[in-house]
Residue, then its C-alpha position, 0 to 999 in steps of 0.5 A: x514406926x513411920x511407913x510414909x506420908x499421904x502428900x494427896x489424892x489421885x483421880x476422884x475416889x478417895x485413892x491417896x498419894x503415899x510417900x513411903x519412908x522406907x527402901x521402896x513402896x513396894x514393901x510398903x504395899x504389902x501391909x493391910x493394916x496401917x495406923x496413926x501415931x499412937x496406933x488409936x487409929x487403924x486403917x484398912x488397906x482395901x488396895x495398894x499399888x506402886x505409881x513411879x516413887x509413890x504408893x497409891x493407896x485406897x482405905x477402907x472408908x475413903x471413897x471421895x476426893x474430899x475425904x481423901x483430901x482431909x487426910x493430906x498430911x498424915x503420917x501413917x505407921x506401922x506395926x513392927x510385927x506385921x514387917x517381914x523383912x528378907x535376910x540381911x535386911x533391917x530397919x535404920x532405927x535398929x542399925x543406929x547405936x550398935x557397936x561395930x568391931x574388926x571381924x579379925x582383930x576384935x577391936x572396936x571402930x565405934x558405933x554406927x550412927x547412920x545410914x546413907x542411900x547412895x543408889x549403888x549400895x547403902x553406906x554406914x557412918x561409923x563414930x569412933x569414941x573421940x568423935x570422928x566420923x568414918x564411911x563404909x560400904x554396905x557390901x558383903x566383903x565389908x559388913x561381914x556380921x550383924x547381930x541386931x539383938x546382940x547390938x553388935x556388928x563385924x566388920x572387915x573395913x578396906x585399906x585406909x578406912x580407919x587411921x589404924x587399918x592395914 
């Protein structure tokens, strides 16, 4: 999966400018392994830190600004399996798709097919089966359950939410 994109070098041994593509850079700090597109390629993360948004990172065998500077561009990915994220996190491209009920009556609002940053607290985009598009926040009094196997996600939505909605 996409973990961010080297947008330059800082100082002139080879240490690349990352922006992560994910909720910040210190998760992305914790890898030691990360690879190209097609996972043919594995780079080894000699060092990492975060510098304000960004990560600067140091691979194994980049050691000039020259090399540094040819791998302007690239996308780097990781591996899943080498992600460990705390309870009650998730990754967006295994929200997407699932269903999402009513904790108390069962009934189904759609199915979630976006998550938007806000700063405060993420929100969910839901589509109803007719095409319209709802909001909820992404707060304990609202997202009761999720079951990323299971697809499934229980909700228990503020007033005025859903047409239907108490």
């Amino acid at each position: 999966m996409e973990a961010g994109k080297i947008v330059g070098t800082h100082g002139v041994r080879g240490e690349l400018r990352v922006q992560p593509w994910c909720d910040d850079a210190r998760f992305l700090a914790q890898f030691k392994t990360l690879y190209n597109q097609d996972g043919s390629v594995a780079y080894t993360v000699k060092g990492s830190r975060v510098h304000k948004s960004l990560l600067l990172l140091t691979l194994d065998g980049v050691t000039s600004i020259e090399q540094g500077d040819a791998m302007r561009g690239k996308v780097l990915y990781l591996k899943r399996c080498d992600a460990v994220l705390p309870e009650g996190r998730y990754f967006i491209a295994d929200l997407i798709g699932i269903r999402v009920y009513d904790a108390d009556t069962g009934a189904c609002y759609g199915t979630l097919t976006d998550v938007y940053k806000t700063g405060a607290n993420d929100v969910y985009q839901i589509t109803s089966e007719e095409g319209r598009d709802y909001l909820i926040p992404v707060i304990d009094e609202v997202v009761l359950e999720t079951d990323i196997e299971g697809r499934t996600m229980k909700i228990r939505p503020i007033k005025g939410i859903f047409d239907d909605a108490d």
